[in-house]
C-alpha positions, 0 to 999 in steps of 0.5 A: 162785790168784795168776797166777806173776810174769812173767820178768824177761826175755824175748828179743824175737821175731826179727822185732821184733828185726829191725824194730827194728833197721831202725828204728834204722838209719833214725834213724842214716841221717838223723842222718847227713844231717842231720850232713853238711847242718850239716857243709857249713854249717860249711864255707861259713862258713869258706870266706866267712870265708877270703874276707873275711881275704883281703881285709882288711888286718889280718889278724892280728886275724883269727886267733882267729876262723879256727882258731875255725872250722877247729876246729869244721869238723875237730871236726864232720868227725870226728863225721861220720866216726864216725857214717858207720862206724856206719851203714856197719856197720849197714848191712853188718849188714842186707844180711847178714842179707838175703843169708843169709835169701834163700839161705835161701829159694832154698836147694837142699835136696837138697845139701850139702858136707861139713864145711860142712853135714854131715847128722845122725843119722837125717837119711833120704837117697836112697843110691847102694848100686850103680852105679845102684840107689838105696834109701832109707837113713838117716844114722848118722854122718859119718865125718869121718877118712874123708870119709864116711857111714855109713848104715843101709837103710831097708828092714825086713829079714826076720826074724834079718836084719840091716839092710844098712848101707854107707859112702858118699861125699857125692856118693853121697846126696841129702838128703830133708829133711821137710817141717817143715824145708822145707815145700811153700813153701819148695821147688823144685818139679818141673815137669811133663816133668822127671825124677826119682827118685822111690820107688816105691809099696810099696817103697825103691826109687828108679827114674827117673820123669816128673813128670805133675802136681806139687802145690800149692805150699802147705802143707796135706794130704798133697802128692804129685807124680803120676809115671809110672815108667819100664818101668812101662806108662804106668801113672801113680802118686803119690808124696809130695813127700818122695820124691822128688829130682832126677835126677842129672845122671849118670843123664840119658845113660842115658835112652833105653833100659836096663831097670830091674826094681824092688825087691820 
């Protein structure tokens, strides 16, 4: 069987396309020097040749050569002005993509700010439903009119039961990304002492927690913190990564004390 002909073209990967680009950059760069070194040479001359006429009687006969050479130093002022704009809006380019990709990195996944980044549908999320009982939900739609979204209780109601939905403002839910959209690497990882919420085993429920052991900042198996919740008997308990968010900073005063029966 003859082999289908190759497409007659394919985009460059994006980093070959980005190394190409600061090659190219580069090249621009000593270009750039190499204009100036020949711009500062055409200067020289016409300053000696300034020199000389000054001296010389016969200044007249001079004139031909001056505005020669004052031509060619505006003419190569000029070129290295274009291509010192060129390189500066590359250059502008580069510290760009720069910025966006390490803000990428040191991204908070767990924020966000309508109508900048609005969550989509079945994005899963940490839902404040009362004043302190968070449960696991996902995203239906953001109700933009009205500043809010609607999401649906991730908890399998009993049989002829609908599933509770509320209409909550962004400041009311934490973002729970996957870890395909931002694995274990690409994570603020919680340390040891710090707390959180965190769902606990067997149900949808988000409770206050102290991390005892995070884990390995790499991407492979199953990654779980280990958590001690709190009211729970210093019982100690692993929860997956992707359950688990920030504490938020509301719920920090009410540390010390208060009880807080779990859902069933």
């Amino acid at each position: 069987h003859l082999l289908p002909p190759p497409p007659p073209w394919s985009p460059m990967p994006r980093s070959s396309q980005a190394g190409a680009e600061h090659k190219e950059l580069k090249r621009q760069l000593r270009d750039l020097i190499s204009k100036r070194a020949a711009q500062s040479r055409d200067f020289d001359d016409l300053q000696k040749f300034c020199d000389k006429i000054r001296s010389d009687k016969n200044i007249q006969s001079q004139t031909d050569g001056l505005v020669k050479r004052y031509l060619k130093a505006l003419g190569g002022a000029s070129d290295e002005m274009t291509l010192a704009q060129t390189c500066l809006e590359a250059l502008k380019r580069h510290v760009s993509e720069r910025v966006k990709k390490i803000n990428k990195e040191n991204a908070d996944i767990w924020s966000h700010a309508p109508p900048h980044r609005i969550l989509t549908q079945g994005t899963q999320v940490a839902a404040n439903i009362s004043e302190k009982h968070w449960v696991l939900a996902s995203v239906d739609h953001y109700i933009a009119a009205r500043g809010r979204y609607h999401v649906v209780d991730d908890d399998v109601p009993r049989a002829g039961d609908k599933r509770k939905s509320y209409k909550l403002d962004p400041s009311k839910i934490i973002p729970l990304p996957t870890l395909a959209e931002y694995p274990v690497t690409r994570r603020r990882i919680f340390k040891p002492m710090q707390w959180v919420y965190a769902i606990f085993p067997g149900t949808t429920t988000f409770y206050k927690s102290r991390v005892l052991a995070s884990p390995p900042k790499k991407d492979s198996g199953d990654p779980k913190y280990t958590v001690q919740f709190q009211d729970d008997g210093g019982m100690k308990r692993q929860v997956p990564v992707v359950h688990v968010a920030p504490l938020p900073p509301s719920e920090y005063a009410s540390l010390i004390g208060g009880k807080h029966g779990r859902k069933k």
